[in-house]
TORZA-752063 format. One line per field, with one value per atom (N, C-alpha, C, O, CB): residue number from 1; residue in one letter; x, y, z. Coordinates in Angstrom, 2 decimals, always signed. Atoms other than C-alpha are relative to their C-alpha. Glycine has a CB too. Layout:
BEGIN
resi [NUM / ...]
resn [a / ...]
X [X / ...]
Y [Y / ...]
Z [Z / ...]
This chain:
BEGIN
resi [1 / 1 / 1 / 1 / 1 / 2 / 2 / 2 / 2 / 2 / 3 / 3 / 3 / 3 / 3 / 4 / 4 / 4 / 4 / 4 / 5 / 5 / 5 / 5 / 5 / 6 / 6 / 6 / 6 / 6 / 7 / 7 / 7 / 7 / 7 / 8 / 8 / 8 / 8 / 8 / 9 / 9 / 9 / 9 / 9 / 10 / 10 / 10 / 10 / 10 / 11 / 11 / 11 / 11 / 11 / 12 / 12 / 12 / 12 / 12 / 13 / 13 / 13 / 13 / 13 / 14 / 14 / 14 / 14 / 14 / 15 / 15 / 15 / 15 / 15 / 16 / 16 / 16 / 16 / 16 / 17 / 17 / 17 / 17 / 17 / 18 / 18 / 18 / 18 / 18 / 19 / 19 / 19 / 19 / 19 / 20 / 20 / 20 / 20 / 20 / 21 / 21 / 21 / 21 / 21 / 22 / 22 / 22 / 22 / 22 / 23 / 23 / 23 / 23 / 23 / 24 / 24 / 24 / 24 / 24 / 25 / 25 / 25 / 25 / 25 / 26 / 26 / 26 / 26 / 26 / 27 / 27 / 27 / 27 / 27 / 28 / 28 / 28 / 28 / 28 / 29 / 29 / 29 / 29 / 29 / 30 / 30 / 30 / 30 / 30 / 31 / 31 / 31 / 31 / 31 / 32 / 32 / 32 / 32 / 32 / 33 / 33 / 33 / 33 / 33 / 34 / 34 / 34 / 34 / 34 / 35 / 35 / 35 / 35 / 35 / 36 / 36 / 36 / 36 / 36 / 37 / 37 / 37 / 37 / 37 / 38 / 38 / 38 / 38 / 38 / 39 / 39 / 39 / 39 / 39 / 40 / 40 / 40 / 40 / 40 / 41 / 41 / 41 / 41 / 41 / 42 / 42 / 42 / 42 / 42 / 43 / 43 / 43 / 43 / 43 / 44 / 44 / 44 / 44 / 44 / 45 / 45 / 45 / 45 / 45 / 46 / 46 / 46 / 46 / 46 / 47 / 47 / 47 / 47 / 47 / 48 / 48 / 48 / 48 / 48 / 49 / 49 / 49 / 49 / 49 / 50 / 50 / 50 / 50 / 50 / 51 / 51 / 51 / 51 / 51 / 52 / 52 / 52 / 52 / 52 / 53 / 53 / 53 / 53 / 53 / 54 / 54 / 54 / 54 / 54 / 55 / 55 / 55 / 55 / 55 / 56 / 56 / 56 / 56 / 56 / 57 / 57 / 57 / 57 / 57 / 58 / 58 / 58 / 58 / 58 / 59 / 59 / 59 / 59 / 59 / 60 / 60 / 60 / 60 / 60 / 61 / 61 / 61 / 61 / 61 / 62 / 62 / 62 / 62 / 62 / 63 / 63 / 63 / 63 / 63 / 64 / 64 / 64 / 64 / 64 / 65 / 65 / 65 / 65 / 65 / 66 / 66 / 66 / 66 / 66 / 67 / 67 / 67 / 67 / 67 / 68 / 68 / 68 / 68 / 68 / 69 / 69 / 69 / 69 / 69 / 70 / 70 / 70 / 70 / 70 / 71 / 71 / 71 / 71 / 71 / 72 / 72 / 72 / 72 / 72 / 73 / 73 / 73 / 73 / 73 / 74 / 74 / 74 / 74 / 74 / 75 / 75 / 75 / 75 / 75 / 76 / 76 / 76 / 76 / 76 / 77 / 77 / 77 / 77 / 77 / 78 / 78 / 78 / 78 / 78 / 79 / 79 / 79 / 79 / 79 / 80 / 80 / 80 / 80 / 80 / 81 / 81 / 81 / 81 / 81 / 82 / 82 / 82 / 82 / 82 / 83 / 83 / 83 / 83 / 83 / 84 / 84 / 84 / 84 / 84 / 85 / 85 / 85 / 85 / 85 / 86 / 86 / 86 / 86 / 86 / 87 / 87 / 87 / 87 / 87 / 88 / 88 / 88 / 88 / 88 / 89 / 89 / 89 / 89 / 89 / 90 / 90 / 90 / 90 / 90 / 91 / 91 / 91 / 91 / 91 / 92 / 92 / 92 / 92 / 92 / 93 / 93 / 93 / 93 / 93 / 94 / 94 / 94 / 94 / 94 / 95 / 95 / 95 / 95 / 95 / 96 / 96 / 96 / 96 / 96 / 97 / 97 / 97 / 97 / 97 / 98 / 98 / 98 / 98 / 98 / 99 / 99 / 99 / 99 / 99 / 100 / 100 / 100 / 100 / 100 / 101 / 101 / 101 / 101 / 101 / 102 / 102 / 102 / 102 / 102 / 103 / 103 / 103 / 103 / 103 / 104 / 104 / 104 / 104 / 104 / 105 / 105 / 105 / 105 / 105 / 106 / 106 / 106 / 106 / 106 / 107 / 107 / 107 / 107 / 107 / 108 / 108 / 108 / 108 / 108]
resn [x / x / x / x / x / x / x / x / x / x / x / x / x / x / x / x / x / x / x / x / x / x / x / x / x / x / x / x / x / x / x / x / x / x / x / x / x / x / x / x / x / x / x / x / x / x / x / x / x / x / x / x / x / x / x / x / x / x / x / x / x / x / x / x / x / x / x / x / x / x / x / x / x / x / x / x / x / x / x / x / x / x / x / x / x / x / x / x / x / x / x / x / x / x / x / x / x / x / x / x / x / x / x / x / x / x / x / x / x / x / x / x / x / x / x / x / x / x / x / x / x / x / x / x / x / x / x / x / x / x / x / x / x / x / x / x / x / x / x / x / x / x / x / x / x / x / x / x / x / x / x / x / x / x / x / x / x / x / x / x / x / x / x / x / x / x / x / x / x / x / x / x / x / x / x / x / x / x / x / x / x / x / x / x / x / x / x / x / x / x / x / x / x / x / x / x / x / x / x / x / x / x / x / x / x / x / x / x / x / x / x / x / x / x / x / x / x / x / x / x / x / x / x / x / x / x / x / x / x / x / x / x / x / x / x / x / x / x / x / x / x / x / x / x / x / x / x / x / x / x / x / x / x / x / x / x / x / x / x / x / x / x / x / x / x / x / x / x / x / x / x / x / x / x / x / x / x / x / x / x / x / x / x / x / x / x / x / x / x / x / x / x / x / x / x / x / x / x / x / x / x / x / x / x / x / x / x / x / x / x / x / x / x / x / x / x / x / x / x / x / x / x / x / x / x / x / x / x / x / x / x / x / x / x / x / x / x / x / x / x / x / x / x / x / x / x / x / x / x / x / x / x / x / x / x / x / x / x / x / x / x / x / x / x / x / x / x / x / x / x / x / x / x / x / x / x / x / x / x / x / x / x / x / x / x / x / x / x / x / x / x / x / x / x / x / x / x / x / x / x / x / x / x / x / x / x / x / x / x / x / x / x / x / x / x / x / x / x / x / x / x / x / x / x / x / x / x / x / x / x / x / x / x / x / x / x / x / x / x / x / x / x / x / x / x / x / x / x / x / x / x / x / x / x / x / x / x / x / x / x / x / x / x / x / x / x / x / x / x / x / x / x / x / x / x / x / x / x / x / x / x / x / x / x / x / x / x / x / x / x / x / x / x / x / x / x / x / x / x / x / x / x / x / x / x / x / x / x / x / x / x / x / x / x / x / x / x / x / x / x / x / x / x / x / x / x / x / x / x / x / x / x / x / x / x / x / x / x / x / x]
X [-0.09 / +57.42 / -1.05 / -1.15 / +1.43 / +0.76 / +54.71 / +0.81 / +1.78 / -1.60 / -1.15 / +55.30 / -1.16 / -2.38 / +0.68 / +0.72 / +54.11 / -1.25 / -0.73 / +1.23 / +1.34 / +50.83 / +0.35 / +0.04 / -0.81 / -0.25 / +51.99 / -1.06 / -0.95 / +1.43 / +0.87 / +48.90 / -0.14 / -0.02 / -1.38 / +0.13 / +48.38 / +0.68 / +0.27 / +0.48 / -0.99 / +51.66 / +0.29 / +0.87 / +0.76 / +0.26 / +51.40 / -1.03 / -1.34 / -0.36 / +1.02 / +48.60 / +0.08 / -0.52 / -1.48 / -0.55 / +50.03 / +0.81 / +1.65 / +1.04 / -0.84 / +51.29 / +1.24 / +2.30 / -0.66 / -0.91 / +53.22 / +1.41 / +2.31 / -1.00 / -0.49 / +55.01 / +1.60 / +1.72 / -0.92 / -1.18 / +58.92 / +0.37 / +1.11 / +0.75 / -0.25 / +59.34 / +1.20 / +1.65 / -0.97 / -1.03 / +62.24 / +1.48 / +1.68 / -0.70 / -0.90 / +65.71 / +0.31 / -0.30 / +1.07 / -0.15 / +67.34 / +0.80 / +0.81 / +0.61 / -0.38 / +69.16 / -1.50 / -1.61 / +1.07 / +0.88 / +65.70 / -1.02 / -1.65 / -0.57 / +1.05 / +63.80 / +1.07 / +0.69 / -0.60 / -0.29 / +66.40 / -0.02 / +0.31 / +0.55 / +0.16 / +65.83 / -1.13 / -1.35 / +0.31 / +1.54 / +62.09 / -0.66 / -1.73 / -0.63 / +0.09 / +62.57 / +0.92 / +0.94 / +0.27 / -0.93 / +64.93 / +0.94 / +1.32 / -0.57 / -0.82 / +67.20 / +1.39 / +1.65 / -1.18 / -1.47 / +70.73 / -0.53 / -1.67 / +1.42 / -0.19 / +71.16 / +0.73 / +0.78 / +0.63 / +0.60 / +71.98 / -0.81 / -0.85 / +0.62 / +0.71 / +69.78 / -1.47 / -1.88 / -0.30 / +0.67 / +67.43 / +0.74 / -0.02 / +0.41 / -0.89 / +69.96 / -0.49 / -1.10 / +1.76 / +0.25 / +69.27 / -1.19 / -1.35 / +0.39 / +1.28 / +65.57 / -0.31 / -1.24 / -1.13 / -0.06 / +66.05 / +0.95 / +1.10 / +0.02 / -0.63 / +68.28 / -0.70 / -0.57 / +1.32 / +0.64 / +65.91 / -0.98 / -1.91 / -0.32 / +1.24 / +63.59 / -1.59 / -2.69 / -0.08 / +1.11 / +61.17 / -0.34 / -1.55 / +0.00 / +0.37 / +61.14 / +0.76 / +1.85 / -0.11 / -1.17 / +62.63 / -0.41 / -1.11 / -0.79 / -0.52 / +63.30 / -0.27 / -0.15 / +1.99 / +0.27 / +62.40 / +1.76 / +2.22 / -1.62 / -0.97 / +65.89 / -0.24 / -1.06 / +0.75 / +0.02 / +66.33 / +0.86 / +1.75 / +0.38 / -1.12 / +68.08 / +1.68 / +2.60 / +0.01 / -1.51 / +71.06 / +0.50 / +1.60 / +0.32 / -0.64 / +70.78 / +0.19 / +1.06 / +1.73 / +0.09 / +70.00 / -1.68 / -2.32 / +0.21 / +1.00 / +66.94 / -0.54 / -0.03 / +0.08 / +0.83 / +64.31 / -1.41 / -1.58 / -0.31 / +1.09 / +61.06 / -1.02 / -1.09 / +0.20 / +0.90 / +58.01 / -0.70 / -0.12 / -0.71 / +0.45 / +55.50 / -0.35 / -0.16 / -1.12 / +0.05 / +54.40 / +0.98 / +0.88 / -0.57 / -1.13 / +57.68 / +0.62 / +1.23 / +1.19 / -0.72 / +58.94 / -0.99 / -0.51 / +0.55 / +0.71 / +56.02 / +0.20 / +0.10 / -1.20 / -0.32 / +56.92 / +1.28 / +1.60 / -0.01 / -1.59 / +60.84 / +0.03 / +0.82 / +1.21 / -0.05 / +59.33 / -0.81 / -0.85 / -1.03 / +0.81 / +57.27 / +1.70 / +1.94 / -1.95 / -0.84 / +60.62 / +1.29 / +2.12 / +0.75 / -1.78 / +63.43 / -1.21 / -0.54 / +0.77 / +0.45 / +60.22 / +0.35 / +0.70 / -1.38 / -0.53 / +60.82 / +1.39 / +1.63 / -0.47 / -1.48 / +64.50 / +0.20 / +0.93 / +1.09 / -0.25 / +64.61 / -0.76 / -0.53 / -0.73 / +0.36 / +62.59 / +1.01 / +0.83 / -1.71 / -0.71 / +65.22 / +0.40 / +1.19 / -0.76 / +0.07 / +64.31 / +0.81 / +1.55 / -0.83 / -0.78 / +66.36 / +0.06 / -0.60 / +0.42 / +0.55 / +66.25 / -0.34 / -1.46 / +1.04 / +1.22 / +65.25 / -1.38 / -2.33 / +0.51 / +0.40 / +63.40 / -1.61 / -2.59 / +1.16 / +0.47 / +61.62 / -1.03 / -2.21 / +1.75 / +0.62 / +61.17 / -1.32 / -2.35 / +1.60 / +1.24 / +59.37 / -1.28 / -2.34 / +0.35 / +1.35 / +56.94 / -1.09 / -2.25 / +0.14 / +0.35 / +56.30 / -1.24 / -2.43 / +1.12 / +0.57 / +55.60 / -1.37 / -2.43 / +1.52 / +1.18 / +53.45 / -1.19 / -2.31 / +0.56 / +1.38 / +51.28 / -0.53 / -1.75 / +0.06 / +0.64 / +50.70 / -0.63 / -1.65 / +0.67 / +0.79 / +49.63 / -1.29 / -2.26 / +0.71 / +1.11 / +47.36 / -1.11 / -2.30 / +0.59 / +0.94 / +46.03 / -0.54 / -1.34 / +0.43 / +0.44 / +45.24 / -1.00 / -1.97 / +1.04 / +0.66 / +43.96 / -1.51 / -2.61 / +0.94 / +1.18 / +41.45 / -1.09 / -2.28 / +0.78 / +1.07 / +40.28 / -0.66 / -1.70 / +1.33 / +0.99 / +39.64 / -1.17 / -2.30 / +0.64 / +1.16 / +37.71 / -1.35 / -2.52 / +0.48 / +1.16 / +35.70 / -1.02 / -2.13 / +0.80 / +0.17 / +35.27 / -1.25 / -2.25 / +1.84 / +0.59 / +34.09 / -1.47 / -2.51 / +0.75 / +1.47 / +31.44 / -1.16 / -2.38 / +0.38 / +1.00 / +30.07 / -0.66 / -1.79 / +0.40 / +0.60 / +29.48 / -0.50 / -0.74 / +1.50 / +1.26 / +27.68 / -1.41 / -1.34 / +0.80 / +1.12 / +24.09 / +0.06 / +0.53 / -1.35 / +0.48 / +23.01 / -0.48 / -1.52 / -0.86 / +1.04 / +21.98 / -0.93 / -1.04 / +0.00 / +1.09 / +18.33 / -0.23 / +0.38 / -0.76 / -0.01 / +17.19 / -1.36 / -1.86 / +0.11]
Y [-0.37 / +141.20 / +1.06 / +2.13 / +0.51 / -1.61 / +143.37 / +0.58 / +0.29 / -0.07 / -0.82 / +146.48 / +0.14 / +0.10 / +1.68 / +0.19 / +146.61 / +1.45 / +2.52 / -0.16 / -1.19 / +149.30 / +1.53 / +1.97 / -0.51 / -1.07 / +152.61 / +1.43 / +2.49 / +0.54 / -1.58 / +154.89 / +0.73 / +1.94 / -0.08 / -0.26 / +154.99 / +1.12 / +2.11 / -1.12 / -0.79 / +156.33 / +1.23 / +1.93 / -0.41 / -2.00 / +159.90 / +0.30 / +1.48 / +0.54 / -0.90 / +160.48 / +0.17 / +0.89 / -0.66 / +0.31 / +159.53 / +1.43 / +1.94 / -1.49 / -0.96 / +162.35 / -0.35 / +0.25 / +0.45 / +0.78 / +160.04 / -1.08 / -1.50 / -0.79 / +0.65 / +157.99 / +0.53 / +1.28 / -0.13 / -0.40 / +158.56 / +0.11 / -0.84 / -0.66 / +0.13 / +159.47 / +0.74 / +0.40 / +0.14 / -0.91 / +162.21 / -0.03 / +0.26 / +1.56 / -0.20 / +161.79 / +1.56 / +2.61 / -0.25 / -1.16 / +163.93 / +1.69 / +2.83 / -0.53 / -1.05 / +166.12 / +0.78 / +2.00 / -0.45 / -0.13 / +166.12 / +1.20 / +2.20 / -1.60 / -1.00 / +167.74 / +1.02 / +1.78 / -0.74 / -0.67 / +170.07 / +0.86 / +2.02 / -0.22 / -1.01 / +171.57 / +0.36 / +1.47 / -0.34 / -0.22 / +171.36 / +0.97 / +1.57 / -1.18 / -0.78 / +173.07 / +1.26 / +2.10 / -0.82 / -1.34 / +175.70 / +0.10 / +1.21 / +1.00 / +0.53 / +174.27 / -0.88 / -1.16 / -1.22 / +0.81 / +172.28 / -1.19 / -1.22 / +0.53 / +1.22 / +168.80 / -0.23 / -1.26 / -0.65 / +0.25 / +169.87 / +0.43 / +0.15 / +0.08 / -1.40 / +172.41 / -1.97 / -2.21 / +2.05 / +0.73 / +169.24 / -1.65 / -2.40 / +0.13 / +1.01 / +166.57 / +0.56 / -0.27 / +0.00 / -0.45 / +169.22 / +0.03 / +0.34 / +0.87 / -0.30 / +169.20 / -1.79 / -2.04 / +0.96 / +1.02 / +165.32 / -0.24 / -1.39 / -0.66 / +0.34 / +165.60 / +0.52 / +0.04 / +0.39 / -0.68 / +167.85 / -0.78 / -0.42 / +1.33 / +0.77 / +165.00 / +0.77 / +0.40 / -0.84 / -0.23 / +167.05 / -0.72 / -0.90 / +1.22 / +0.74 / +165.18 / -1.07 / -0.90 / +0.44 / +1.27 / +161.24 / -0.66 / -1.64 / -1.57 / +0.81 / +160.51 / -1.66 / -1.99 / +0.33 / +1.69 / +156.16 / +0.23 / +1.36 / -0.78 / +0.33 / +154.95 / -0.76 / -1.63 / -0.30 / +1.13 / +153.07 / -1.31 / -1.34 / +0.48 / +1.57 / +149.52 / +0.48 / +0.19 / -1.49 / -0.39 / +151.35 / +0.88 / +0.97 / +0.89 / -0.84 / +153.74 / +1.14 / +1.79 / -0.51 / -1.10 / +156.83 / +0.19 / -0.70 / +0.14 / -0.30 / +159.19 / +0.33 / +0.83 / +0.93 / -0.27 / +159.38 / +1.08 / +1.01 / -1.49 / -1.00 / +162.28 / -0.35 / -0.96 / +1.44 / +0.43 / +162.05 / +1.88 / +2.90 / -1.22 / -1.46 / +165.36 / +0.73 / +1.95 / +0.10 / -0.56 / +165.74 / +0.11 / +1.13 / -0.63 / -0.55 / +166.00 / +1.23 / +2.15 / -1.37 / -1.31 / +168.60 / +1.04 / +2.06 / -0.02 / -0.91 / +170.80 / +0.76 / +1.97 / -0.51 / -0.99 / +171.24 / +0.48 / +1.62 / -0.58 / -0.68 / +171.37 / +1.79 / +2.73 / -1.17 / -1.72 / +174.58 / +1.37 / +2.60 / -0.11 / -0.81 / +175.84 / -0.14 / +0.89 / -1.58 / -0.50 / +175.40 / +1.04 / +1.85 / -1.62 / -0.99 / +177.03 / +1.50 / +2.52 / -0.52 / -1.16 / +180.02 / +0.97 / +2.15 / -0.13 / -0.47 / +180.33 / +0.33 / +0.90 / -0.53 / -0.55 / +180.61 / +0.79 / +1.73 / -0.92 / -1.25 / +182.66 / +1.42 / +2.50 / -0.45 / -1.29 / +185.26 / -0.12 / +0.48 / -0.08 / -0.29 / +184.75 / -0.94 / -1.02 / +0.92 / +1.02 / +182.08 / -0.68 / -0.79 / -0.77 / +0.91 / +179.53 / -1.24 / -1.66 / +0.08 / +1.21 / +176.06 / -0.56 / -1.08 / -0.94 / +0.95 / +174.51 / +0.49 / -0.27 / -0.31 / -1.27 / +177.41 / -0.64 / -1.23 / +1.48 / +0.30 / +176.85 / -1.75 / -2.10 / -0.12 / +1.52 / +173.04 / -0.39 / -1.06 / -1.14 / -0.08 / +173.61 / +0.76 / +0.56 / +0.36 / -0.36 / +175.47 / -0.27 / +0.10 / +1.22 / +0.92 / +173.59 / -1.00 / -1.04 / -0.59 / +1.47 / +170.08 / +0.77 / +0.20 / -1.14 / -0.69 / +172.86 / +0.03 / -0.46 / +2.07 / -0.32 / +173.79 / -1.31 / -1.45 / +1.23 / +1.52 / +170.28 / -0.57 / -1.10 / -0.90 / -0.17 / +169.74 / +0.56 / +0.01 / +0.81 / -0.86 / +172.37 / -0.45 / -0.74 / +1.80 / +0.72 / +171.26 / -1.24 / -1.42 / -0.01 / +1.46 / +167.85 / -0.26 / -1.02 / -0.62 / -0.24 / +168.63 / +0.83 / +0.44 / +0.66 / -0.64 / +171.07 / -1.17 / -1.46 / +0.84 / +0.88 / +168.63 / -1.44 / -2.05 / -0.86 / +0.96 / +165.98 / +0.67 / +0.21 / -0.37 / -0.58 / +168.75 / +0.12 / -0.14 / +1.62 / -0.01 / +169.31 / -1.41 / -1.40 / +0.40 / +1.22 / +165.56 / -0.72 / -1.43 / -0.85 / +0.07 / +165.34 / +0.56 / -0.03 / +0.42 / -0.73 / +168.27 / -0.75 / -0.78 / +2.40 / +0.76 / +166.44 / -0.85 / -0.96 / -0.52 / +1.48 / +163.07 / +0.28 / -0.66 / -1.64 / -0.29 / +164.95 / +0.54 / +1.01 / +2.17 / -0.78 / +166.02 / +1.11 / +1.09 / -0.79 / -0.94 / +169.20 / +0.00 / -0.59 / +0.34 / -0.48 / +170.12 / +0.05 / +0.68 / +1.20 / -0.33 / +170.04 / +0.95 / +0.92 / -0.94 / -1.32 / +173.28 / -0.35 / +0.27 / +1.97]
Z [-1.40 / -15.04 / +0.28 / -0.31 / +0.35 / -0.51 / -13.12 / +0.97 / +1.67 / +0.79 / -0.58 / -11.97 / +1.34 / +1.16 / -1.03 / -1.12 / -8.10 / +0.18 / -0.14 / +1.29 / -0.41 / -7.30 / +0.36 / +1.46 / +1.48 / -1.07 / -6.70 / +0.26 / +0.87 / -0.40 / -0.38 / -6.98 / +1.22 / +1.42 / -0.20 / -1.55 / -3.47 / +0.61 / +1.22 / +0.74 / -0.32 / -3.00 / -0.26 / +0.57 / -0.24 / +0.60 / -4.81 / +0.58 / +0.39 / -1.82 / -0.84 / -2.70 / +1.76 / +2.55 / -0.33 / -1.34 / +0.51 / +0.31 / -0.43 / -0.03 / -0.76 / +2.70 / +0.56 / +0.36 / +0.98 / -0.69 / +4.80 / -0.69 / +0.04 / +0.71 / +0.66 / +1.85 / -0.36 / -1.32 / -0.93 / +0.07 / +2.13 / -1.25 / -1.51 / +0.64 / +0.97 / -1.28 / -0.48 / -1.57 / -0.49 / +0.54 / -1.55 / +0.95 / +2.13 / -0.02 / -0.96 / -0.94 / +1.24 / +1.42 / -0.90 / -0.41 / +1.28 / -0.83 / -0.35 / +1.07 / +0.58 / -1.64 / -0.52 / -0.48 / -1.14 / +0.78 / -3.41 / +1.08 / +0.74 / -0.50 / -1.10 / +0.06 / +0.11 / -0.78 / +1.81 / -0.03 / +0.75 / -0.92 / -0.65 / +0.36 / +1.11 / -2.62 / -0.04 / -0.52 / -1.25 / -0.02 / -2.15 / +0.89 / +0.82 / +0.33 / -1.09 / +0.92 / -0.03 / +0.87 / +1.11 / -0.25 / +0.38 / +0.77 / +1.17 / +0.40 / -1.41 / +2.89 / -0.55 / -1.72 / +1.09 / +0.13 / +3.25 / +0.46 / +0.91 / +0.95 / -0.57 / +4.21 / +1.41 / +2.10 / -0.94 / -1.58 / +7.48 / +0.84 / +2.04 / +0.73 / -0.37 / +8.09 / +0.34 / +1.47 / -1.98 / +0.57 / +7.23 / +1.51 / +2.12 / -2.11 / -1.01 / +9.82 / +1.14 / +1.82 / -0.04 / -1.01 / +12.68 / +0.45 / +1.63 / +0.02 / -0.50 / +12.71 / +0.36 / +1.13 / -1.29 / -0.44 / +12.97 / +0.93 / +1.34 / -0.80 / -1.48 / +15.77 / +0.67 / +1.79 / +0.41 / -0.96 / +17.38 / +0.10 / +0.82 / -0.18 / +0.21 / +16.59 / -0.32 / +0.10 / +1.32 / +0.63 / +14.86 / -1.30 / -1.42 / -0.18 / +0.71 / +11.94 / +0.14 / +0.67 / -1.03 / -0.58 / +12.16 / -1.96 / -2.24 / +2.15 / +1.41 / +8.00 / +0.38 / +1.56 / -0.38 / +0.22 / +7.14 / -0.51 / -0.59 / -1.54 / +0.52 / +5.84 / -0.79 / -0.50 / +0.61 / +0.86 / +2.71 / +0.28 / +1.13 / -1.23 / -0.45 / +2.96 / +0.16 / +0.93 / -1.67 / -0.07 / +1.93 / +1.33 / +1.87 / -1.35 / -1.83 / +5.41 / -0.52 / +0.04 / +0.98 / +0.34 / +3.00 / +0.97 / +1.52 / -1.77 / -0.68 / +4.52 / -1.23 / -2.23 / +1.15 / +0.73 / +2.82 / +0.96 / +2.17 / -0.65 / -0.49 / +3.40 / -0.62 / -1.69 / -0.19 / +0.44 / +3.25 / -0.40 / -0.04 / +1.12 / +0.19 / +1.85 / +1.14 / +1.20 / -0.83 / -1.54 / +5.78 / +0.38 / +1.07 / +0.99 / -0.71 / +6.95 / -1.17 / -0.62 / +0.41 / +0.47 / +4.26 / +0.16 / -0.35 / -1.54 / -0.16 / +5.06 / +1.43 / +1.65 / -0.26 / -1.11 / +8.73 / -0.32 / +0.00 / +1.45 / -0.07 / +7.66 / -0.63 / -0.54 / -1.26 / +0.78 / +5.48 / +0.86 / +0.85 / -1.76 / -1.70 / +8.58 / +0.92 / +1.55 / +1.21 / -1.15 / +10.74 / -0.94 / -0.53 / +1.03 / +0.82 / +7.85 / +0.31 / +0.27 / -2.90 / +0.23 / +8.20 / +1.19 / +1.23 / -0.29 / -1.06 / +11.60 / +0.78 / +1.84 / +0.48 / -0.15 / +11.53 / -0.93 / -0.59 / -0.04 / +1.04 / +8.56 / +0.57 / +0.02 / -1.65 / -1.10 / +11.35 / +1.18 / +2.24 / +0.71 / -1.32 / +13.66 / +1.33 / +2.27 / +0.49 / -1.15 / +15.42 / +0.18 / -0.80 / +0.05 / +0.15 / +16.83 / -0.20 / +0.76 / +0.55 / +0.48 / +15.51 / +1.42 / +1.41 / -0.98 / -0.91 / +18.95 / +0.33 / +0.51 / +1.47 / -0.24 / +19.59 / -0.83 / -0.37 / -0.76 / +1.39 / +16.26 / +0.25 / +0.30 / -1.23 / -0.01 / +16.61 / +1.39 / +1.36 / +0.28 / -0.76 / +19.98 / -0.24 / +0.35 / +1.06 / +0.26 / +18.72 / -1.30 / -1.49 / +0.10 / +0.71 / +16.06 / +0.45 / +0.11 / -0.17 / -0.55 / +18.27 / +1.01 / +1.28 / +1.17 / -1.03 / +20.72 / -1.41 / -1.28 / +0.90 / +0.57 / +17.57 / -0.65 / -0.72 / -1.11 / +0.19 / +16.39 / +0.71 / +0.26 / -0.14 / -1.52 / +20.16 / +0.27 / +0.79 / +0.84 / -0.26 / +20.27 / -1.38 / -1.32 / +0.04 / +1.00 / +16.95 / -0.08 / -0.99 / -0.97 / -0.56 / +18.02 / +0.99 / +0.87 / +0.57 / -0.94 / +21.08 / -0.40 / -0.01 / +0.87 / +0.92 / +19.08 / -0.62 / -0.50 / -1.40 / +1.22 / +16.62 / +1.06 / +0.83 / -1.81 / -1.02 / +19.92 / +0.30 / +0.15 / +1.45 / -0.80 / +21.60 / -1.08 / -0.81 / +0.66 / +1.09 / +18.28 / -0.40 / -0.94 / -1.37 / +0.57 / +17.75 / +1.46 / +1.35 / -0.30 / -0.92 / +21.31 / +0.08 / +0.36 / +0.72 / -0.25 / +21.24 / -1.64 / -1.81 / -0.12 / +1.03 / +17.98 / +0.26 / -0.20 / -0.93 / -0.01 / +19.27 / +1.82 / +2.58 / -0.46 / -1.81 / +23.26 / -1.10 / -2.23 / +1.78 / +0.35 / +22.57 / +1.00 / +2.13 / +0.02 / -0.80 / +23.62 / +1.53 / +1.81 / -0.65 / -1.57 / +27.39 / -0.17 / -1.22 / +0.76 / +0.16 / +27.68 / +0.93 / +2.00 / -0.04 / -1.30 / +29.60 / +0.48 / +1.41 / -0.56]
């Protein structure tokens, strides 16, 4: 029997690889602490066939950017909006950059 390709997958950011006990430990966090930031729809977990959540390494990186901002106080919606704002603003950045690359200069 072969075994199917998975290099790809350890390099993948996006690749749902950790349950949800496995990220909450990765993260320093609970499993609901970890439920609430997907009800706030900041992060939305893949499900396995069985209808467990699975994470991917991009989603436990913001869940450790939002436990930072409640561990200052913040409040988890609180938290999660400013999150989706700085992802925003960082997007919007890297267009404007992508933009001024591909204008030529003003001629004077």
């Amino acid at each position: 029997m072969s075994r199917p390709n998975t290099g790809d997958r350890f390099d993948d950011d996006d690749y749902p690889a950790y349950t949800m006990g496995r990220a909450a430990e990765m993260t320093g966090t609970t499993p609901a602490f970890l439920r609430a930031l997907g009800d706030a729809r900041l992060i939305e977990p893949l499900r396995s066939e069985g209808g467990h959540r699975r994470y991917s390494r991009y989603q436990l990186k913001v869940a450790s950017r939002a436990r930072d901002l409640v561990d200052e106080g913040m409040p988890i919606e609180a938290a999660c909006k400013i999150i989706i704002l700085e992802d925003q603003l960082e997007e919007a950045l890297r267009i404007n950059e992508a933009q001024r690359a591909d204008d030529p200069p003003a001629q004077s």
